[in-house]
C-alpha positions as CSV (number, residue, x, y, z in Angstrom):
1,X,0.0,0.0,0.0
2,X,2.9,2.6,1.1
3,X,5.3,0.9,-1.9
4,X,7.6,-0.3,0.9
5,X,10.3,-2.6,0.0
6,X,8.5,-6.2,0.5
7,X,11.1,-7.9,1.5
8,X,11.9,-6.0,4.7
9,X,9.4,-5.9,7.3
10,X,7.2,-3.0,8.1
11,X,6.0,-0.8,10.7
12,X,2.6,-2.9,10.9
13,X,4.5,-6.3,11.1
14,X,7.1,-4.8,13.8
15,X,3.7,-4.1,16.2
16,X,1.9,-7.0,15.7
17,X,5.4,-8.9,16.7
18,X,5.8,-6.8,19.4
19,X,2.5,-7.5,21.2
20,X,3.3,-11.0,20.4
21,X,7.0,-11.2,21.9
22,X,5.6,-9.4,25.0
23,X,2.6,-11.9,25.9
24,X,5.2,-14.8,25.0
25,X,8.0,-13.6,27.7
26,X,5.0,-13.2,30.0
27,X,3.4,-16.2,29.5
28,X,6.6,-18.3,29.4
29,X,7.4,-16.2,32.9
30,X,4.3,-17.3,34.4
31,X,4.4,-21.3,33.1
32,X,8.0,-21.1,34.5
33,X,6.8,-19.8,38.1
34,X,3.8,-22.0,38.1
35,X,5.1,-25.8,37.6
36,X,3.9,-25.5,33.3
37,X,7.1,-27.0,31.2
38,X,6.9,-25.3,28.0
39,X,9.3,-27.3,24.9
40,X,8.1,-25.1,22.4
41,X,6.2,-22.1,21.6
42,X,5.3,-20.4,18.1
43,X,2.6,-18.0,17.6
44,X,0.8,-17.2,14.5
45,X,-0.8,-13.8,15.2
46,X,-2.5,-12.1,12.8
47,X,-3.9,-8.1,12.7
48,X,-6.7,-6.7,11.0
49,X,-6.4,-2.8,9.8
50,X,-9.1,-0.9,8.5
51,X,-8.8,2.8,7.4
52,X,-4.8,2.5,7.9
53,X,-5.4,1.9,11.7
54,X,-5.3,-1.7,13.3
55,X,-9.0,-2.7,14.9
56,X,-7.5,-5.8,16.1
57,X,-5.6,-8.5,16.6
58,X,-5.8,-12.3,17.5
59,X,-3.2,-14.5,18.9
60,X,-2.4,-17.8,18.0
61,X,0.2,-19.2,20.2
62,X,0.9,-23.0,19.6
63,X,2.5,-24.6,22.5
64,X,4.2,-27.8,23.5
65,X,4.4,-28.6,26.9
66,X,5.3,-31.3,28.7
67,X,3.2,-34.4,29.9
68,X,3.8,-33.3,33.9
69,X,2.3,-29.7,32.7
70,X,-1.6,-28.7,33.7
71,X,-2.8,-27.5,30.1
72,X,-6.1,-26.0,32.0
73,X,-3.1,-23.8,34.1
74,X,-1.4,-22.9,30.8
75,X,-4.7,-22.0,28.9
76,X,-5.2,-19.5,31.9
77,X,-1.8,-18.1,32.0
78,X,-3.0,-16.6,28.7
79,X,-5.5,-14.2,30.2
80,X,-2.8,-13.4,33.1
81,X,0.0,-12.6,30.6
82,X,-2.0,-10.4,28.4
83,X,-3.1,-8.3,32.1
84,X,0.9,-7.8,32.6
85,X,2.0,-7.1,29.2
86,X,2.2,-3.7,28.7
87,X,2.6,-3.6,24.9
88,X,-0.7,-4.6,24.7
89,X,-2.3,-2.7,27.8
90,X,-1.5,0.4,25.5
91,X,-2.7,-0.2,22.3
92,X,-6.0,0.9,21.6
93,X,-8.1,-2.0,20.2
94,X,-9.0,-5.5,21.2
95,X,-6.8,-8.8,21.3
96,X,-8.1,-12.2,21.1
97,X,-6.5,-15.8,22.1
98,X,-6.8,-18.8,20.4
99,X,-3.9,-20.8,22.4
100,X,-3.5,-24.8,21.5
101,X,-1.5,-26.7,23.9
102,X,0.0,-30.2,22.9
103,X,1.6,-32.0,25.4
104,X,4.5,-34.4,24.3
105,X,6.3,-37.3,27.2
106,X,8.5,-35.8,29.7
């Protein structure tokens, strides 16, 4: 739209990672203090713009834990991260989870 170079990544991209590196750290923070053993995490977040402003944004964070983990605990974590990350406590539109937790043998 702006005739950026495509093969860099832009301004829009750069947000939308940010808000997703913040709730990672947190989330990873708070499975670490609370007994949830993550292997692996990857998110595939995805924003929505409208009129050259972002209206939202959903987060997909795929996550293999291990067998000893409490996935219900790790599904929660989710809501607690996004409260203490303050990336996304100052943007002004909404943010959805869609976590999936696998767990693989210890």
């Amino acid at each position: 739209m702006f005739f950026g170079d495509a093969t860099l990544q832009n301004p829009e991209q750069l947000l939308l990672a940010s808000i997703s590196a913040c709730q990672m750290l947190w989330h990873l923070h708070l499975c670490d203090i609370n007994d949830v053993f993550v292997r692996e995490n990857f998110d595939d977040a995805l924003g929505t713009m409208d009129g050259g402003r972002f209206i939202s944004a959903v987060l997909r964070p795929k996550i293999v834990a291990t067998a000893k983990s409490d996935p219900e605990i790790a599904h929660a974590l989710h809501k607690r991260a996004h409260d203490e990350c303050f990336i996304a406590r100052s943007v002004n539109f909404g943010i959805r989870f869609e976590p999936q937790i696998r767990q693989v043998s210890d």
